[in-house]
Backbone as CSV, one residue per row, in Angstrom:
resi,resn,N_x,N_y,N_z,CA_x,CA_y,CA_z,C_x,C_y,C_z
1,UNK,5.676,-8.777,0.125,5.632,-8.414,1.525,6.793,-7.477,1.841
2,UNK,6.419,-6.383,2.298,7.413,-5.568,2.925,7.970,-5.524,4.438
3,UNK,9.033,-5.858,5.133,8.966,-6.105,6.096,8.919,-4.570,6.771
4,UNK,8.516,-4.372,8.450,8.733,-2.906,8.694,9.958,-2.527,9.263
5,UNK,11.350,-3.281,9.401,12.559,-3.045,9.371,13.181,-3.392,8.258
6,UNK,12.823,-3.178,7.259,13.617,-4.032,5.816,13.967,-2.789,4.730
7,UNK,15.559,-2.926,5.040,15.919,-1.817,4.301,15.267,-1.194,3.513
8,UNK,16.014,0.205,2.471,15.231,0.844,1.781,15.552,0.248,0.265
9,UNK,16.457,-0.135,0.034,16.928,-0.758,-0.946,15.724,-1.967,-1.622
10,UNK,16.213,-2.637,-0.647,14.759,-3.289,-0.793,13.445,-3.394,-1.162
11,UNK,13.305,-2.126,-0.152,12.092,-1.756,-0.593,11.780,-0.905,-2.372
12,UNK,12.427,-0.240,-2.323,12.997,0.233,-3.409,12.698,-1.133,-4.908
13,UNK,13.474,-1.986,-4.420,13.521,-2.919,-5.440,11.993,-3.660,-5.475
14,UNK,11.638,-3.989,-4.480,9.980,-4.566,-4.609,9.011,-4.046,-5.313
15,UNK,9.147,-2.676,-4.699,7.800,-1.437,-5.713,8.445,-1.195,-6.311
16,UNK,9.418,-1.370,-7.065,9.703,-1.691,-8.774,9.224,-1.905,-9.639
17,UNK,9.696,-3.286,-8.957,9.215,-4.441,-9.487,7.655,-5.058,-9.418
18,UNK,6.880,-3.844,-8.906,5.453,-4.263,-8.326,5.005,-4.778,-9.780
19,UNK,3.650,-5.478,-10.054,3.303,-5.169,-11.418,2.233,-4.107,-11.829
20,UNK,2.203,-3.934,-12.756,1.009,-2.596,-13.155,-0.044,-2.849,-14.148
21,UNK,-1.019,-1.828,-14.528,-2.110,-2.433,-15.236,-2.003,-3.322,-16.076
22,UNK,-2.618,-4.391,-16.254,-1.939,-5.588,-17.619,-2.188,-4.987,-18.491
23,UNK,-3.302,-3.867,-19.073,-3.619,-3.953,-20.337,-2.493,-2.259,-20.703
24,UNK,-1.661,-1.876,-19.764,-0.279,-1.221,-20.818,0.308,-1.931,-21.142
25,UNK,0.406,-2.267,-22.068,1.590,-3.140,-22.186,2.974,-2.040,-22.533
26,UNK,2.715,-1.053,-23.699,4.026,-0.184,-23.874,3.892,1.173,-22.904
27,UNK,4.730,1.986,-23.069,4.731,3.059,-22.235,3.659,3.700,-22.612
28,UNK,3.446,3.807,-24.329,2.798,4.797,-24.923,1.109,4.170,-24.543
29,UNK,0.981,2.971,-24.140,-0.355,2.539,-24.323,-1.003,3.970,-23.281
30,UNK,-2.493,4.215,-22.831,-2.741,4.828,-21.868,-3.054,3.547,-20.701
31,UNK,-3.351,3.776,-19.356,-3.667,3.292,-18.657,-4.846,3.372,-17.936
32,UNK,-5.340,2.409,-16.870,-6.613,2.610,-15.989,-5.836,2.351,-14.764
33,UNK,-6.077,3.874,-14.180,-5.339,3.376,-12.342,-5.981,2.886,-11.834
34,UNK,-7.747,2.188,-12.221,-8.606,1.194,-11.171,-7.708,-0.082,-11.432
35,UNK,-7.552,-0.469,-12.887,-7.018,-1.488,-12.390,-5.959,-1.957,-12.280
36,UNK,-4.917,-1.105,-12.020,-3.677,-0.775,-11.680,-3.269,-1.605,-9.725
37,UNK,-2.737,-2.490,-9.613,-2.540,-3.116,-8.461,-1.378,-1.851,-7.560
38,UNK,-0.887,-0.857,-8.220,-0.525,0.364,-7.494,-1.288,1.266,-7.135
39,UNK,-2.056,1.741,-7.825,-3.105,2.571,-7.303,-3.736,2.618,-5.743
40,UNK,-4.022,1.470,-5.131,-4.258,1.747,-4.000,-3.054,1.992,-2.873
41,UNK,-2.137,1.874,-3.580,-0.984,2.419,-2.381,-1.069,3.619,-2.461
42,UNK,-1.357,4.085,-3.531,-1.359,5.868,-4.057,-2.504,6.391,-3.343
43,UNK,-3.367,5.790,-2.872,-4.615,6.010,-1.774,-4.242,5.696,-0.382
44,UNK,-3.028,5.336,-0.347,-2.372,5.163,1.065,-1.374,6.050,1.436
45,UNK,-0.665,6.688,0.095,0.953,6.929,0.530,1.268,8.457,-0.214
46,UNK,-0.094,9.034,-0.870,0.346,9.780,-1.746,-0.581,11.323,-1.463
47,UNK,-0.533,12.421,-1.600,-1.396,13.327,-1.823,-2.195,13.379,-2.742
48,UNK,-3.528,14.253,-2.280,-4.323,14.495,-3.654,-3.612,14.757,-4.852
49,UNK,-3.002,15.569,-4.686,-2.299,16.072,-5.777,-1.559,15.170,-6.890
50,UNK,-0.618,14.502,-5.852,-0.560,13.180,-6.771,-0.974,12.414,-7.298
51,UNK,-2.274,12.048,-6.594,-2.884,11.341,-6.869,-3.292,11.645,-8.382
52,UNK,-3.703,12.782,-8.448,-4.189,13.429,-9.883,-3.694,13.230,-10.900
53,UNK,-2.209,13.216,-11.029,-0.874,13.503,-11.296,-1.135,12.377,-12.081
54,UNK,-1.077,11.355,-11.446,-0.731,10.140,-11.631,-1.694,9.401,-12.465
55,UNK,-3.490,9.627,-11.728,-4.374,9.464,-12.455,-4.670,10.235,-14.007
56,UNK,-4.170,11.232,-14.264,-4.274,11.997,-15.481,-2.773,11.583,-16.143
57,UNK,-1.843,11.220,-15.837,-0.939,10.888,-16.650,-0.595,9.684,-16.701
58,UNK,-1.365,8.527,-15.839,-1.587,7.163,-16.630,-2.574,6.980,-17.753
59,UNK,-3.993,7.945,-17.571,-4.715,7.749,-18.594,-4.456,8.551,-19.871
60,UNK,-3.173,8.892,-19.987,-3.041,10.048,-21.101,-1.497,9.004,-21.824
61,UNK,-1.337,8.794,-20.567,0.279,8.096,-21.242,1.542,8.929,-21.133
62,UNK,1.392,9.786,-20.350,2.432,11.211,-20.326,3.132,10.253,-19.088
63,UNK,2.883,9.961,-18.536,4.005,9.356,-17.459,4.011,7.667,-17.960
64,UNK,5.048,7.019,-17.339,5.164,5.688,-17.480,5.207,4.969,-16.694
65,UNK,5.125,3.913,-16.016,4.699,2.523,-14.648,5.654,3.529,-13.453
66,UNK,6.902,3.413,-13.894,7.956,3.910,-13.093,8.279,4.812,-11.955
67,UNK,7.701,5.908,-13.300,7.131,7.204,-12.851,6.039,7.304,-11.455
68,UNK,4.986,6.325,-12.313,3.769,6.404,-11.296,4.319,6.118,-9.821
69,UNK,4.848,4.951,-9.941,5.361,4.419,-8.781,6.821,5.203,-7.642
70,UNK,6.941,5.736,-8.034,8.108,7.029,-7.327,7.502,7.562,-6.134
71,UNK,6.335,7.808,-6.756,5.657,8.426,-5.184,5.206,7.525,-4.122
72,UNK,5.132,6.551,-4.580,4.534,5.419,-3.196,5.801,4.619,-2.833
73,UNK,6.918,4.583,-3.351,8.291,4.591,-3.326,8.892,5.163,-1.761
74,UNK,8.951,7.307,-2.067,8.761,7.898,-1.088,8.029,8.035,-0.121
75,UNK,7.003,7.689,0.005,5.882,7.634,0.322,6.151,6.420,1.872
76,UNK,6.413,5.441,1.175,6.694,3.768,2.106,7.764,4.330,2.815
77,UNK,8.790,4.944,1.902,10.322,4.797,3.062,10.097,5.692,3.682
78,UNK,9.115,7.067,3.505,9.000,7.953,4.723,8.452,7.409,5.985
79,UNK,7.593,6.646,5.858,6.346,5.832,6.754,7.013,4.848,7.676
80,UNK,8.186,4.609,6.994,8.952,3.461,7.781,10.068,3.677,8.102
81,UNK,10.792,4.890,7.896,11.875,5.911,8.288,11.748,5.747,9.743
82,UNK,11.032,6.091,10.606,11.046,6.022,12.195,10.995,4.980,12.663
83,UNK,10.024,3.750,12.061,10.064,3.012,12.397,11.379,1.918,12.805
84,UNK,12.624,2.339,11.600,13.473,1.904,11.398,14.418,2.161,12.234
85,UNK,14.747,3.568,12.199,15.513,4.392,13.265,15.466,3.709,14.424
86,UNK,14.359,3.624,15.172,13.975,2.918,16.629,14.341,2.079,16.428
87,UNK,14.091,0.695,15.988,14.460,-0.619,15.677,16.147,-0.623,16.176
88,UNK,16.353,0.610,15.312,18.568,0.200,14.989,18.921,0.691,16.726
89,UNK,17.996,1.935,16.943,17.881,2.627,18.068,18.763,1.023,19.522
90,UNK,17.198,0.457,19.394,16.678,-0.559,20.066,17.829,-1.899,19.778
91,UNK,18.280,-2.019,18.780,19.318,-2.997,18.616,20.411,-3.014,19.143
92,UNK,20.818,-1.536,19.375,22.394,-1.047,19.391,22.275,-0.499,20.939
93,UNK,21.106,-0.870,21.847,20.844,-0.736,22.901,20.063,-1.842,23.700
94,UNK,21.151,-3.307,23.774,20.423,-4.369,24.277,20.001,-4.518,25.554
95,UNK,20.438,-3.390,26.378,20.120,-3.365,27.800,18.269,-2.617,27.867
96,UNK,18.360,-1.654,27.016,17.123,-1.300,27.029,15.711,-2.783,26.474
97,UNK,16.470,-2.899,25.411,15.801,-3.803,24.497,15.340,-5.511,25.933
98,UNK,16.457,-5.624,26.138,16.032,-6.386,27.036,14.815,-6.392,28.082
99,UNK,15.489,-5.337,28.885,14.164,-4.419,29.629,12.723,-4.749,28.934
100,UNK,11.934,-4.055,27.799,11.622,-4.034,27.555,10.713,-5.468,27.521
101,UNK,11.650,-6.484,26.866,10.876,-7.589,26.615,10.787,-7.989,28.152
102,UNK,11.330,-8.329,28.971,11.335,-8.559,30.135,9.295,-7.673,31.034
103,UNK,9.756,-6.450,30.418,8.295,-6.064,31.141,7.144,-6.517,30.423
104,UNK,7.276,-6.733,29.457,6.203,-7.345,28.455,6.104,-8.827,28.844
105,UNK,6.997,-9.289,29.118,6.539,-10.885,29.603,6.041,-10.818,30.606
106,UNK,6.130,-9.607,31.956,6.112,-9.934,33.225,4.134,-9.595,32.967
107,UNK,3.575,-8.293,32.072,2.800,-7.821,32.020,1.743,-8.882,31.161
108,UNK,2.602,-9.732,30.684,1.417,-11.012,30.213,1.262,-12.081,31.034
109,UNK,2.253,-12.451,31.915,2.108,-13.272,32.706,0.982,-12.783,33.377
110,UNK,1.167,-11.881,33.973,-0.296,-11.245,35.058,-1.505,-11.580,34.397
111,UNK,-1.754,-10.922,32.958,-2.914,-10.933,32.166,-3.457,-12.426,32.121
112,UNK,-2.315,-13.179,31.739,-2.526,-14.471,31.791,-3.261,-15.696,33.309
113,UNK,-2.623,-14.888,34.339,-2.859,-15.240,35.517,-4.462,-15.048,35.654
114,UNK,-5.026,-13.676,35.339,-6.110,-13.153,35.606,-7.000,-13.886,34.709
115,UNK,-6.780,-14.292,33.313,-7.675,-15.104,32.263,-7.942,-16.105,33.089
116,UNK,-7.002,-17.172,33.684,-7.166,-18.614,34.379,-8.003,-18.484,35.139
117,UNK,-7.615,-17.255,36.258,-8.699,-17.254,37.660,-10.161,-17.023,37.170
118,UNK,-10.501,-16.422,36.258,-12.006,-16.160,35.543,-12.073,-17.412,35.002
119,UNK,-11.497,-17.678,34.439,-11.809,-18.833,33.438,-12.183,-20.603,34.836
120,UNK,-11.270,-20.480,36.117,-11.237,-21.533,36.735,-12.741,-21.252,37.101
121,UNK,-12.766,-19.929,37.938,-13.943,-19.345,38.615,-15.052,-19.493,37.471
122,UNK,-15.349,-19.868,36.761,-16.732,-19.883,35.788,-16.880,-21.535,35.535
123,UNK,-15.575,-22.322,35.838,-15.989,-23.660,35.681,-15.961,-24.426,37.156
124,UNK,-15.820,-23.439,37.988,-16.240,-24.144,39.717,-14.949,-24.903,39.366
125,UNK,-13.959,-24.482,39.210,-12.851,-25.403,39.540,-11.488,-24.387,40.624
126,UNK,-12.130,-24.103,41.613,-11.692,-23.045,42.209,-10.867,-23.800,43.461
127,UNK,-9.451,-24.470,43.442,-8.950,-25.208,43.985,-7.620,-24.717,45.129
128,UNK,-7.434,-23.271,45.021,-6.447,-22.521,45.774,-6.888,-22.398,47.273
């Protein structure tokens, strides 16, 4: 699990450590990016191009797990680069941050108010 404020380091260390096709076992073996449990991040995080890259040099053996994985690497910490920013943004600004949750409670309370009155009003329990 990657969290979406969780350093890059981290992240870094997880898709590492991801695992990869069972049946490479050495670098030199070739590979199948179907059944590669990275591959579909590479359908999430990567260009065609890479994609290619990656698919022609796992099945050839010219690249190694590592390799493959670099791009969905960059790929994640770009994606979560802003996300992050805001977060620290939002931390290091508790007056805003406050705000914030404050209108979000006030804006569910209402929602909430409005569920009951439908919900009383459909069971004739209309007691105000």
């Amino acid at each position: 699990t990657i969290a979406l404020r969780e350093d890059a380091a981290s992240i870094q260390q997880k898709l590492r450590t991801m695992p990869t096709d069972p049946a490479r076992v050495r670098r030199s073996d070739p590979g199948d990016p179907e059944r590669c449990p990275v591959w579909p991040w590479h359908k999430v995080y990567s260009n065609p191009e890479t994609r290619t890259w990656v698919e022609q040099g796992c099945r050839s053996a010219a690249i190694g797990c590592l390799d493959c994985k670099q791009p969905v690497i960059e790929g994640v910490l770009t994606e979560l680069a802003p996300v992050r920013e805001r977060a620290q943004a939002l931390e290091a600004d508790r007056r805003t941050l406050d705000d914030i949750i404050e209108r979000g409670a006030e804006r569910a309370r209402e929602l909430a108010h409005e569920t009951l009155d439908d919900v009383r009003s459909s069971m004739g329990l209309l007691y105000r």
